[in-house]
C-alpha positions in Angstrom: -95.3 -1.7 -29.3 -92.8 -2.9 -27.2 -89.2 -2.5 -27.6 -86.9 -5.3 -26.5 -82.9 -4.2 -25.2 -79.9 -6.0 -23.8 -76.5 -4.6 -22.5 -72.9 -6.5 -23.2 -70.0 -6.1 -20.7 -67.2 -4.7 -22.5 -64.8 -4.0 -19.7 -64.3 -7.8 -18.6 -60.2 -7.1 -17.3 -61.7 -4.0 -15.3 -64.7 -6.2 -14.2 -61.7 -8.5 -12.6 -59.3 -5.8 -11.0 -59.3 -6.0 -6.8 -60.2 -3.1 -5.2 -59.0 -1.1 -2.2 -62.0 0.3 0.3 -61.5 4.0 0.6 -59.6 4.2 3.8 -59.2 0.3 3.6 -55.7 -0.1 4.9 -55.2 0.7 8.4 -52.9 -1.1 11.4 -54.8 -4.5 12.4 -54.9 -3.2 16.0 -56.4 0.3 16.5 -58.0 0.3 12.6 -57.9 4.4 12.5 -58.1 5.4 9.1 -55.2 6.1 7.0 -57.2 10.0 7.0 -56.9 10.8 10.5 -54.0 11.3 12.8 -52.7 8.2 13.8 -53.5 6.4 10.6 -49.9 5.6 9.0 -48.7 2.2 9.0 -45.2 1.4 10.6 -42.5 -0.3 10.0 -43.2 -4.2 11.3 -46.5 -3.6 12.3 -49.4 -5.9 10.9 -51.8 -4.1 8.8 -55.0 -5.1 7.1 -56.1 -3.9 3.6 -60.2 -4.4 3.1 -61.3 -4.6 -0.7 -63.1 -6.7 -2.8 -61.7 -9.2 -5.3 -58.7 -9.1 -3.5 -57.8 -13.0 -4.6 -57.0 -15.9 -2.1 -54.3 -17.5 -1.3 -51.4 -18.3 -3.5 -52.7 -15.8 -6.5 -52.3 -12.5 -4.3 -49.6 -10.3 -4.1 -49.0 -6.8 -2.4 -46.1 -4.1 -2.6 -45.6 -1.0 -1.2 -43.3 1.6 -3.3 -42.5 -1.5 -4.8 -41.4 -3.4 -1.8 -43.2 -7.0 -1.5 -45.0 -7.2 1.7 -45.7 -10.4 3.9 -49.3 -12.0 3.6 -50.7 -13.2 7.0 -54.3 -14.4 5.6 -55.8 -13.8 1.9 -59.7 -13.6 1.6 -61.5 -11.8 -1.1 -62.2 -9.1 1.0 -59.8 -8.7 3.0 -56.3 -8.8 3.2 -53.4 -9.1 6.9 -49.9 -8.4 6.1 -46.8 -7.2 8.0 -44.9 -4.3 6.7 -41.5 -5.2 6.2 -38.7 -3.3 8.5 -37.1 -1.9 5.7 -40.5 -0.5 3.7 -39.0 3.5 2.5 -40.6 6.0 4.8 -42.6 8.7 3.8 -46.0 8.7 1.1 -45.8 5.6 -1.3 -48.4 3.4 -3.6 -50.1 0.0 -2.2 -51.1 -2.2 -4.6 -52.6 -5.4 -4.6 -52.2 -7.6 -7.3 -54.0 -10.9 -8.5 -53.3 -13.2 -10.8 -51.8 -10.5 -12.7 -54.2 -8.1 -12.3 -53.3 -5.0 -10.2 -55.3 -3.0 -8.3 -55.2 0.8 -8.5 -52.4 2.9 -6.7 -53.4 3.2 -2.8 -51.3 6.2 -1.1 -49.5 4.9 2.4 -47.9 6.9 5.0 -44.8 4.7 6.0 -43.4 5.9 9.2 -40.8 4.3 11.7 -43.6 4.2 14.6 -47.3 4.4 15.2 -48.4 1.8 18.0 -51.9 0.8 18.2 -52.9 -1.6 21.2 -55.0 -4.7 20.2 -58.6 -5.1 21.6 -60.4 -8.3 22.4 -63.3 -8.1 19.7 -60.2 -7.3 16.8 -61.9 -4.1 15.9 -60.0 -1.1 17.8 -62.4 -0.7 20.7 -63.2 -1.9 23.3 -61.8 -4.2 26.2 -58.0 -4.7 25.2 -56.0 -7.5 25.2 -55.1 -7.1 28.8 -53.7 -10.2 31.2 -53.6 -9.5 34.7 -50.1 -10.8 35.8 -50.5 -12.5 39.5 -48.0 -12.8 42.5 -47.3 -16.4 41.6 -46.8 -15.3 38.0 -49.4 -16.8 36.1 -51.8 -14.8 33.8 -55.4 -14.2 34.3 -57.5 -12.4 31.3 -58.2 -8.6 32.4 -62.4 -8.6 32.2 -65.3 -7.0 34.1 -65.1 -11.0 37.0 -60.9 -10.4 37.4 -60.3 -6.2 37.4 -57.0 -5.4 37.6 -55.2 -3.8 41.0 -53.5 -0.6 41.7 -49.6 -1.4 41.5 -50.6 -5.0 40.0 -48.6 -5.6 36.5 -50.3 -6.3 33.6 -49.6 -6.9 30.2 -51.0 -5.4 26.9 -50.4 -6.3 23.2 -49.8 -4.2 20.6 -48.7 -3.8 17.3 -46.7 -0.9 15.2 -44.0 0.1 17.9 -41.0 0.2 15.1 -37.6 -0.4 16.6 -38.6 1.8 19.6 -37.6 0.6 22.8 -39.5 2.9 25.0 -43.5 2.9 25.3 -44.9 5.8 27.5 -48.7 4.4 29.0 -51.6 6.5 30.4 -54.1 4.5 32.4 -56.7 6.9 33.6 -54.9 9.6 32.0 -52.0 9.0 34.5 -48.5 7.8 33.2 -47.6 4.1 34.1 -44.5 2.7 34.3 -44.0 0.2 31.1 -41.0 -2.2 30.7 -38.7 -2.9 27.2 -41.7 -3.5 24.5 -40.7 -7.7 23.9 -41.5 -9.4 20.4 -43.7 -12.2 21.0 -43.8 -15.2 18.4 -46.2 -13.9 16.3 -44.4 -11.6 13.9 -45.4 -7.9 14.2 -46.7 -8.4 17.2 -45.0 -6.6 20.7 -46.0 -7.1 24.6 -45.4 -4.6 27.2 -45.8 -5.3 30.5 -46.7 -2.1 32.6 -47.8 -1.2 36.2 -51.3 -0.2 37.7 -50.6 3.6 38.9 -51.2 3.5 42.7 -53.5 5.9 41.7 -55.6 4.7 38.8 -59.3 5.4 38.9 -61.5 2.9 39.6 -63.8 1.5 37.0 -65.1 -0.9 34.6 -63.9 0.8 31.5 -60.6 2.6 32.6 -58.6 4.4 29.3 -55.0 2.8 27.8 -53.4 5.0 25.8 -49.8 4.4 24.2 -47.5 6.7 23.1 -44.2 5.5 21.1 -41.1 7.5 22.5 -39.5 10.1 21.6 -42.5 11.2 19.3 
């Protein structure tokens, strides 16, 4: 004898709510993980939240302690926003709302400064988005064909800098000297133009690191 069963959804607003990834908001440049050290968003940096049902355009909405923040791009996976300048500091709740619906409570760290330097493939690693800055001034991609010079400028893009007007830069785990970090047109987004150290290694894949000043 056979026996013959069905199931009925009875949780049809739940089935609806968007989602947050675990560790699915990090800074849209280096994408650490809210977890580990370095994953706190900052104040005017871009940010990217990774979920599911997350809405589209024009039915999405998300606050942090409250504070609306701006949306970049909408998808129903994922989510680019800037963190307003004036977001409280310290531990607060992201939520992403749609059409009503609201996601559960995500806990942010909100801190003044926490740069991360963008990357040519938009995923962290990698090649960064490095020009080579020529005598006559123009600007030439950094990559494996155009390798940048000892004591040649260059020019790196990053994104989480605060109101900080110093950047401290390691190339080859030696310091480099970095001019005034300079807003570009894209919101959220800062250029620092910095100088091969005489004594950079050599190589195809030489380290960047960026350090926010004082901390």
């Amino acid at each position: 004898m056979r026996t013959a069963f069905a199931m009925v959804l009875v949780c049809l607003h739940l089935q609806g709510q968007p989602g947050i990834r675990q560790n699915g908001v990090v800074n849209m440049a280096s994408r650490i993980p809210p977890t580990l050290a370095g994953g706190a968003i900052a104040r005017g940096a871009l940010f990217t939240v990774y979920g599911v049902r997350l809405g589209t355009p024009g039915h999405t909405g998300v606050t942090v302690a409250g504070v609306p923040v701006t949306l970049v791009s909408v998808d129903p996976r994922q989510i680019d926003a800037w963190m307003p300048r004036w977001a409280p500091i310290g531990t607060g709740a992201l939520v992403v709302t749609v059409d009503g619906r609201a996601s559960r409570p995500f806990p942010l760290e909100v801190v003044a400064s926490n740069p991360g330097i963008f990357s040519r493939n938009g995923e962290g690693w990698g090649l960064g988005r490095i020009d080579n800055l020529e005598a006559s001034g123009t600007r030439r991609e950094n990559s494996t064909s155009n390798a940048a010079r000892p004591r040649q400028q260059v020019t790196l893009l990053a994104t989480g800098l605060g109101e900080e007007t110093v950047a401290s830069v390691m190339i080859g785990n030696r310091p480099a000297t970095a001019g005034r970090p300079r807003r570009t047109a894209r919101q959220g987004e800062e250029e620092i133009t910095v100088r091969i150290p005489a004594d950079a290694p050599a190589g195809c894949f030489v380290p960047v690191y960026l350090l926010a000043a004082p901390k």
